[in-house]
N, C-alpha and C positions, 0 to 999 in steps of 0.2 A: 445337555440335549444334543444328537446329534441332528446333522443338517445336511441334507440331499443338496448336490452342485460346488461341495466344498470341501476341505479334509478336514478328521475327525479323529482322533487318538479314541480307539475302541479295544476293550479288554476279552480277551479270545477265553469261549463259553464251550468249546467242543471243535476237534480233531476228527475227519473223515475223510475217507477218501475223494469226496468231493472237492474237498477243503477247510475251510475254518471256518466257522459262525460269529461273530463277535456277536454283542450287545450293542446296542444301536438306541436302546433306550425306547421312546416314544414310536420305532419306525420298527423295532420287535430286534429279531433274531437275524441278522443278514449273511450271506455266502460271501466268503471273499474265494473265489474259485482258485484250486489246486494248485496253479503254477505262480501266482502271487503270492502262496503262502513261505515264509520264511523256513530255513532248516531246522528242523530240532525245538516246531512250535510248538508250546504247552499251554493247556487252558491256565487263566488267570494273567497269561502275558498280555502288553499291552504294546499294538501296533497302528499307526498313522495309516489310514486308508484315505481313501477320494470315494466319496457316496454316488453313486448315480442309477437314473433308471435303463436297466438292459432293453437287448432287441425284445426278450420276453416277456418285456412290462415289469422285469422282478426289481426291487430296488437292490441294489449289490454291491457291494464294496472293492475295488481295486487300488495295487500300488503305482498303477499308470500316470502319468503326470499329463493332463488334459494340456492344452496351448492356454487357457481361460478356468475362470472358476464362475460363480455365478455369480451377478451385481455386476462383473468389469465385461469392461469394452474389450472385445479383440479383431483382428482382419483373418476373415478366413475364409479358404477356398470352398464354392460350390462344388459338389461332384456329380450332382443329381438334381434334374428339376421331374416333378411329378406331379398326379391331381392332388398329393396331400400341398407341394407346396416346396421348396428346396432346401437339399440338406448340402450340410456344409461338416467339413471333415475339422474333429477341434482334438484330436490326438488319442481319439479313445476308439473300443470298436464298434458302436452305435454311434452313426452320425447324427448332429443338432439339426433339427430342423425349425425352418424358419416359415411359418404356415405364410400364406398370399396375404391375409390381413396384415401381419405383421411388415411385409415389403416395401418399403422407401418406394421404387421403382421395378418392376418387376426383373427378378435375379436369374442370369445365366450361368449353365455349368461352364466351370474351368475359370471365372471371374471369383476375385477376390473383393469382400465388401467388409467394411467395419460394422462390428452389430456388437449389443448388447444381450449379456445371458444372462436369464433370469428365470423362476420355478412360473411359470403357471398352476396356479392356487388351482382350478377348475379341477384340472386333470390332474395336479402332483408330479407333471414333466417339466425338465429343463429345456425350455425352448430358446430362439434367439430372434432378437426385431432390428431392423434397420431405422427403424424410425427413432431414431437416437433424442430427438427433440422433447420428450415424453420422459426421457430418462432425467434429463438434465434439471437441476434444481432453480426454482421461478425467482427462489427470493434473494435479496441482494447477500451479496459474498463480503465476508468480513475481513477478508485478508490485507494486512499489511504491507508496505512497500520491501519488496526483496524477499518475503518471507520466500522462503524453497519447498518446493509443488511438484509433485508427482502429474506427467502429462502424456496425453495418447494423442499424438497426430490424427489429424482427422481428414480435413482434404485441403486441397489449393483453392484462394483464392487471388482475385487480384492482388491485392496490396499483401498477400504472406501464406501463411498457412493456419486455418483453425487446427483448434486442439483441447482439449476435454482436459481440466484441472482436477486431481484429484478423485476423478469418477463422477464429478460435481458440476461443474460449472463451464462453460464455452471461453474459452480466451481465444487473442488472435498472438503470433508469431509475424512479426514483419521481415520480407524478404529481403531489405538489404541490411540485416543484421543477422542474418541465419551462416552461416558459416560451416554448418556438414549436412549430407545430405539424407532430407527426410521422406516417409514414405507414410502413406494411410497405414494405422495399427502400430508404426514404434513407437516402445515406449523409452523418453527422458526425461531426463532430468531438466527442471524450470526454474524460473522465477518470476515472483511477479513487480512488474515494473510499476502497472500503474491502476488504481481501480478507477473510471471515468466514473462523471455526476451522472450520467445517461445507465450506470451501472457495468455498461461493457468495461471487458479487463485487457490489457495490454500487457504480453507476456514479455522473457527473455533469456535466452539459451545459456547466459551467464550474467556472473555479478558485477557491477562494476568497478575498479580502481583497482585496489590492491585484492581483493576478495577475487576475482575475475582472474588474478595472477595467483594467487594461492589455489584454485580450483584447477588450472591448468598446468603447475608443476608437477603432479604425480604423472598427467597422461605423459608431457615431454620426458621425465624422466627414464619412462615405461617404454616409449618410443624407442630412444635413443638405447635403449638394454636390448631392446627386440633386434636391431641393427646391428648387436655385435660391440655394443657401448661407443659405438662411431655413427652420427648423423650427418649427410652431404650436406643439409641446410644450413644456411647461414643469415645475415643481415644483409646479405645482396640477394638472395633467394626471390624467384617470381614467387610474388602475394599469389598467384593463382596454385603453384605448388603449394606452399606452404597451406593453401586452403584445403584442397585435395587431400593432401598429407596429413591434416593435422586436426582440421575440422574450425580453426580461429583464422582471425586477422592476422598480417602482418602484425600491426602494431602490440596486439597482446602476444604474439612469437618473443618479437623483441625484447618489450618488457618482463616477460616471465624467463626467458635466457637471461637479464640483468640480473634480475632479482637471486638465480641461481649459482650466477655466478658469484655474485657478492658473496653470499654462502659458502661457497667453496664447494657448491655440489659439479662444478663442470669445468672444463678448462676450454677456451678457445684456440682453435685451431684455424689455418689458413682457407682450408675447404671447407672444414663445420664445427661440427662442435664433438668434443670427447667428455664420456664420464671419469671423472677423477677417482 
């Protein structure tokens, strides 16, 4: 079954100069218009499109890559506020709109807001809601300590930053454990630290001990190649560069240079460090 707001491996039914028709199943015959058609395309091939509803209400097929698909969160810019309601640009050429019911607090153009995309059953459009709270799932989260969690920044608050688990669930980020800098709408990689009796969950940007040191050797390593296989940083290094720089603590810098070294992956030098 294909599905409106998401990609769909569809088998091409007819060649025109318009474009391609694929099969779409349940949603009929759809256009994937002329200049997304592939070279040398023959009915019976089969090609990956992105389903959505055009300016002309048609449902249609593109190889465009949207910023979003439908069900996930993303932060996207206004361009347009109007009597429908504001639309917000998500990579395609029909902007999402996000009708005034849907509005958290009413949204300005050129402001960037996290929202959820989702089909409106009613109309059979993908629209999008700020009201994020409506999205999020009521009942207690099963997740185990450390399990690794896909997460979307969401905003600042005092004590860190929330963030949306998995599409799923609200966790907090604590700010003096955050160590690169986050924004409403990126997405990282998580863990979960801790699930409270209250239900709230207690996130963290990495694993601890030695897992924490093995997650952070590919970036050092990655680093240090981008430089030339020479990094200025060392074990005298400001903790505030090295934070900048790198996105951790001093302390896991340290430890994950030990550990590397032991290895034989680096050699120490007077000024920093060198790949061996």
């Amino acid at each position: 079954m294909a599905n409106i707001g998401t990609y769909n491996t569809l088998t091409v039914t007819a060649v025109t100069d318009s474009g391609a028709y694929l099969d779409a199943n349940d949603l009929g015959e759809i256009l994937l218009p002329n200049r997304f058609v592939p070279e040398n395309c023959q009915p019976g091939q089969a090609i990956k499109v992105f389903i959505y509803v055009d300016s002309a209400e048609r449902v249609v097929a593109t190889t465009e890559k949207p910023f979003a698909e439908v069900d996930q969160f993303a932060s996207l810019k206004v361009t347009q506020v109007n009597k429908m309601g504001a639309f917000l640009d998500w990579g395609l050429p029909k902007d999402l709109l996000v009708p005034y019911n849907q509005q958290h607090s009413p949204m300005e153009a050129g402001k960037y807001y996290l929202v959820r995309i989702f089909l409106d059953l009613k109309t059979n459009r993908l629209v999008a809601s700020s009201k994020l709270d409506k999205f999020i799932n009521i009942w207690p989260a099963e997740y185990q300590k450390w399990d690794k969690v896909n997460l979307t920044i969401a905003s600042k608050t005092d004590l860190g930053f929330k963030a949306i688990i998995n599409e799923l669930h609200w966790g907090l980020l604590y700010e003096n454990e955050i160590f690169q800098p986050l924004r409403s709408g990126k997405k990282v990689t998580g863990y979960i630290k801790q699930v409270r009796q209250d239900g709230r969950i207690d996130l963290s940007l990495t694993r601890p001990g030695e897992g924490k040191v093995k997650d952070f050797s590919d970036t050092l390593l990655a680093h240090i190649a981008e430089q030339g296989g020479f990094s200025p940083l060392h074990d005298k290094s400001d903790p505030e560069l090295i934070k900048r720089t790198l996105g951790v603590s001093k302390k896991t810098f340290k430890a994950t240079v030990g550990n590397l070294l032991k290895n034989g992956k680096i050699v120490l030098e007077a000024n920093g460090i060198r790949l061996k």
